[in-house]
C-alpha positions as CSV (number, residue, x, y, z in Angstrom):
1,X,139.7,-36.9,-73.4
2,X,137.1,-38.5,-75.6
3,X,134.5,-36.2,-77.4
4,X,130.9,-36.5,-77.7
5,X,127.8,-35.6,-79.5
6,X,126.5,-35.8,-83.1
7,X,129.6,-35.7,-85.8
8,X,129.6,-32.2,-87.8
9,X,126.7,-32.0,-90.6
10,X,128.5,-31.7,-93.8
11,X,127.9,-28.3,-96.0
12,X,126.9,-28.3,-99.9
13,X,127.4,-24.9,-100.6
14,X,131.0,-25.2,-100.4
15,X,131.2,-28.1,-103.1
16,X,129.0,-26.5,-105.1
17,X,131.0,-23.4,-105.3
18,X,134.2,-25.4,-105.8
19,X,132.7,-27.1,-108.8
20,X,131.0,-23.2,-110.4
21,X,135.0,-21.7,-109.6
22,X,135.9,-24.9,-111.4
23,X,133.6,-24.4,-114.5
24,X,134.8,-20.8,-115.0
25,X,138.7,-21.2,-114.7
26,X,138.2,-23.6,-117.4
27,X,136.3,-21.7,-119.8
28,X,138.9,-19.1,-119.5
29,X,141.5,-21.4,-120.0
30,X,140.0,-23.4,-123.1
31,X,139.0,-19.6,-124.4
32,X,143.1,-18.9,-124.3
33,X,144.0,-22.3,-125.8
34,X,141.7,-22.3,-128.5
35,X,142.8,-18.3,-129.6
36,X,145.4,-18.3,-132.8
37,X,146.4,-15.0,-132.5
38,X,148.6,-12.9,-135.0
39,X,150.4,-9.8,-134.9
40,X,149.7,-7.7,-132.2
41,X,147.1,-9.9,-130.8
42,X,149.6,-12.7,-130.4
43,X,152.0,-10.4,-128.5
44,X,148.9,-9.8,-126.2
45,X,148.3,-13.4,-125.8
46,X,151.9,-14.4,-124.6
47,X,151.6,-11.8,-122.2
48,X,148.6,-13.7,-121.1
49,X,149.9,-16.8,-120.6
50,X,152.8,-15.7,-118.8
51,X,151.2,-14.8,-115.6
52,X,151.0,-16.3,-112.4
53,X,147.8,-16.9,-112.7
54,X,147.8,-20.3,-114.9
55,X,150.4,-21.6,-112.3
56,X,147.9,-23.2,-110.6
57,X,145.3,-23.6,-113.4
58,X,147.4,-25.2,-116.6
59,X,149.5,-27.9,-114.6
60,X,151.7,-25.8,-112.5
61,X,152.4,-23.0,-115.0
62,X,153.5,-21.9,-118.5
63,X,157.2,-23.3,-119.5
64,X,158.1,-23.1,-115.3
65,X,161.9,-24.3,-115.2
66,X,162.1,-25.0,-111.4
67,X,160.6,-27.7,-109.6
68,X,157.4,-26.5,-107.8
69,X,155.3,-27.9,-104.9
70,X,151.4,-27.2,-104.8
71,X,149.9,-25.1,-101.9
72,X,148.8,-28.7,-100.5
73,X,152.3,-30.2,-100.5
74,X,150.3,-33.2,-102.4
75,X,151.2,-32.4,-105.6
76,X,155.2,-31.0,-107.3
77,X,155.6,-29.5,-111.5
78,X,158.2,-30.7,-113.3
79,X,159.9,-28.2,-115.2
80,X,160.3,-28.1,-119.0
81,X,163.6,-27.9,-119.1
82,X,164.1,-32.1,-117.5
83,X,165.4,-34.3,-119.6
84,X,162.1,-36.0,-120.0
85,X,160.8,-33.2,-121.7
86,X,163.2,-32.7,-123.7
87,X,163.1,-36.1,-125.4
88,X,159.6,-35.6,-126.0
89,X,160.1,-32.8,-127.7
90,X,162.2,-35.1,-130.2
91,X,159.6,-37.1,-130.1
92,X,157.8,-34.6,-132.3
93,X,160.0,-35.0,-135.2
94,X,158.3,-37.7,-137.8
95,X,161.2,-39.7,-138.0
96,X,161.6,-39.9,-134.4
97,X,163.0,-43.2,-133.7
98,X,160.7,-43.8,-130.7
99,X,158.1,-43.5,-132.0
100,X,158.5,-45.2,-135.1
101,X,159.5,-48.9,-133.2
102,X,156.5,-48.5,-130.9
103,X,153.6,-48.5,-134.3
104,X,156.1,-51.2,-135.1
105,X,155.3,-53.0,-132.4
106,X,151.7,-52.2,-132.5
107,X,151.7,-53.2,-136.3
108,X,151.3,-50.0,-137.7
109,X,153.0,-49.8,-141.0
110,X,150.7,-48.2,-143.6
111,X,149.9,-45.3,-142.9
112,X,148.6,-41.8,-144.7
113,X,148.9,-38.8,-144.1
114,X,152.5,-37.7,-144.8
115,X,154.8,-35.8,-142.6
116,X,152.9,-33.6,-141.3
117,X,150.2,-35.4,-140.2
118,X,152.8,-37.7,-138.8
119,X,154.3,-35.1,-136.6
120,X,150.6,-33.7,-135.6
121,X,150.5,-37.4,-133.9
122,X,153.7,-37.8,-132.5
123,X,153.2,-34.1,-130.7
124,X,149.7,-35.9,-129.4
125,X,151.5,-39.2,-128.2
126,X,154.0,-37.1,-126.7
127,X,151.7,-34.3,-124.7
128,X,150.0,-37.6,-123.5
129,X,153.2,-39.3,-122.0
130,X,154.2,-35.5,-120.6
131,X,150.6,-35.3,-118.8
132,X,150.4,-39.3,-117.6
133,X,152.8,-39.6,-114.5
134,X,153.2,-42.6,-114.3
135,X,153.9,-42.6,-118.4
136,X,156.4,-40.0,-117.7
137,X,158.5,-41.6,-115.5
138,X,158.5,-44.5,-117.3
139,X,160.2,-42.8,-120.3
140,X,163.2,-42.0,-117.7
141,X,165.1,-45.2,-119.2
142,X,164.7,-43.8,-123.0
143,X,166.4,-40.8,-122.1
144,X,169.9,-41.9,-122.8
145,X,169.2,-44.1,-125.5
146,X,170.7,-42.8,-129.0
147,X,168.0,-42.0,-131.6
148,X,169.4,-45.1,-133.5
149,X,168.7,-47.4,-130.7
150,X,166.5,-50.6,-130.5
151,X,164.2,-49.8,-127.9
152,X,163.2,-52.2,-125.3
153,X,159.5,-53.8,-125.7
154,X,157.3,-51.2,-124.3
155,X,154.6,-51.3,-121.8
156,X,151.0,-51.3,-122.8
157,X,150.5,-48.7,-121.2
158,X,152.8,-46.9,-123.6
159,X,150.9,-48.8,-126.8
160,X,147.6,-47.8,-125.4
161,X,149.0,-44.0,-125.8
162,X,150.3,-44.3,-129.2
163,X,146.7,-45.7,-130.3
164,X,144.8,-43.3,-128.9
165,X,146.8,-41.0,-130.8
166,X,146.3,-42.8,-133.7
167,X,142.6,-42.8,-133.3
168,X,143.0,-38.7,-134.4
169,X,144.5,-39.9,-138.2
170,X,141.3,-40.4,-139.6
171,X,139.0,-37.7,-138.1
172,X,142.2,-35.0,-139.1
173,X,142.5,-37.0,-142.8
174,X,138.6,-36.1,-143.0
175,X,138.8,-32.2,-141.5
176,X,141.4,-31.7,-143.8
177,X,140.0,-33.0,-146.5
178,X,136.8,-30.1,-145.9
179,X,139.3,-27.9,-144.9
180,X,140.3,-28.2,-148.9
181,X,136.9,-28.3,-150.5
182,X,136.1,-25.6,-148.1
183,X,139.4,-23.2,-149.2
184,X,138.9,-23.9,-153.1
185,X,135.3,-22.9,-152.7
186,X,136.1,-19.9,-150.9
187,X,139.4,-18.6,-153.5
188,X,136.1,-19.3,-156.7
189,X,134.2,-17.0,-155.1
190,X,137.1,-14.7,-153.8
191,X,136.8,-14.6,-150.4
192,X,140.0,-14.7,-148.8
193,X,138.9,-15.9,-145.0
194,X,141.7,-16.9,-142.7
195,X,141.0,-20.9,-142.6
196,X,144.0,-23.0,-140.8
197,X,144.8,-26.7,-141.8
198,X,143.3,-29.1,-139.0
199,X,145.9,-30.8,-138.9
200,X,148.6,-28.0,-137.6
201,X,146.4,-26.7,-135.3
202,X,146.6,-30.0,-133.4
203,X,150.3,-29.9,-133.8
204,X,150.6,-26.2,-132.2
205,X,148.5,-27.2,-129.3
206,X,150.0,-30.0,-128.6
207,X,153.3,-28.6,-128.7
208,X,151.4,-26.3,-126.5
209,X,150.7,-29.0,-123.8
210,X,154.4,-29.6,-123.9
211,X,155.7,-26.4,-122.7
212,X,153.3,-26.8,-119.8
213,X,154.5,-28.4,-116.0
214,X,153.7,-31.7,-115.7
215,X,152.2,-32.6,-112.5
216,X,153.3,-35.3,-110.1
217,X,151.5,-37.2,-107.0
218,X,153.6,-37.3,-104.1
219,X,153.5,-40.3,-101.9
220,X,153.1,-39.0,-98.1
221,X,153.3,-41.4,-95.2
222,X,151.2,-43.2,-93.7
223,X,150.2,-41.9,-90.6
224,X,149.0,-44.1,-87.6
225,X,145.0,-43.4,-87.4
226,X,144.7,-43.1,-83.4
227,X,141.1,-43.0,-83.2
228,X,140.2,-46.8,-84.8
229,X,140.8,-48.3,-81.8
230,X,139.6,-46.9,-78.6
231,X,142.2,-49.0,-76.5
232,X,145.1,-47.2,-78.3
233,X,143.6,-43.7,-77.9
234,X,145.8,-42.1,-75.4
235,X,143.8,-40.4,-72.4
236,X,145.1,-37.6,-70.0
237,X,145.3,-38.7,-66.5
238,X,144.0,-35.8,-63.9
């Protein structure tokens, strides 16, 4: 049985309310990221983040400890309890190891900032190896390494990760340095706003990014495409 007639005239409605939905899922999420709630309003917030709802908006959910397939059976959620996850979260630490040989290895040695700063990087470098798949499963061999450990020569893909983090050092080292000017200014003319340091709010939402699923590709197979050649099409016989 071979069908006939003009193919079906694609619809642009449907894309175009894909791509609205899209717009406003993410300026709820962003709006929930962005809050730095305290007191009762925090308690609020992590009642928030805890619904279902961001299971299919924020990577698969909100510190989900089971492995989880998308509705399309394309995609699965790590959980953040994997041993992956865990090392990044040692990552974090500013004398993590790991972290330390791979600025050796991009020749990193002087740098400012202090600890904190250092650990607001490291908690970037490590949300972007927990949210890169194919970074992720290349820290699988680090896992069992001790903390004292020389680490093998890393990828570039890795390197190109750590220096993007490192592109933040300066823009934070400036923010907080108006962040100080801004604070001293205010406590002269006693006003007492609620002003954070930039660079631990980049540490608490990247430690954020941590605790959400990290989502995986999964390789389906190939499936034998029947209709590019009309002699193997099968036909009913009447």
């Amino acid at each position: 049985v071979v069908a006939k007639g003009p193919p079906d005239t694609p619809l642009p409605w449907p894309n175009d309310l894909e791509i609205c939905l899209a717009l406003v899922l993410a300026c709820l999420s962003s709006h929930v990221i962005s809050e730095t709630p305290s007191g009762a309003a925090k308690k609020y917030s992590a009642d928030i983040i805890s619904l279902d709802l961001w299971e299919t908006l924020l990577r698969g959910g909100y510190k989900t400890t089971r492995f989880q397939r998308s509705l399309s059976d394309h995609y699965t959620a790590t959980p953040v309890e994997s041993a992956i996850n865990m090392f990044l979260q040692r990552v974090v630490s500013p004398n993590n190891a790991f972290a330390n040989q791979c600025r050796e290895q991009l020749g990193l040695k002087r740098l400012i900032g202090g600890d904190s700063m250092k650990e607001a990087i490291n908690a970037v470098f490590a949300a972007l190896l927990w949210h890169t798949q194919e970074l992720r499963e290349e820290c699988r061999r680090f896992v069992d390494l001790n903390e004292s450990a020389v680490f093998p020569r890393f990828s570039d893909q890795l390197l190109d990760a750590m220096t993007t983090a490192e592109v933040l050092r300066p823009v934070l080292l400036e923010q907080r340095q108006k962040h100080k000017i801004k604070k001293e200014e205010e406590e002269s003319n006693n006003e007492n706003e609620a002003t954070r340091d930039p660079v631990d709010v980049v540490l608490e939402k990247s430690i954020f990014l941590l605790q959400l699923s990290g989502l995986s590709k999964v390789e389906r197979p190939q499936q034998t495409d029947w209709t590019s050649s009309r002699g193997s099409r099968p036909r009913l016989k009447r």
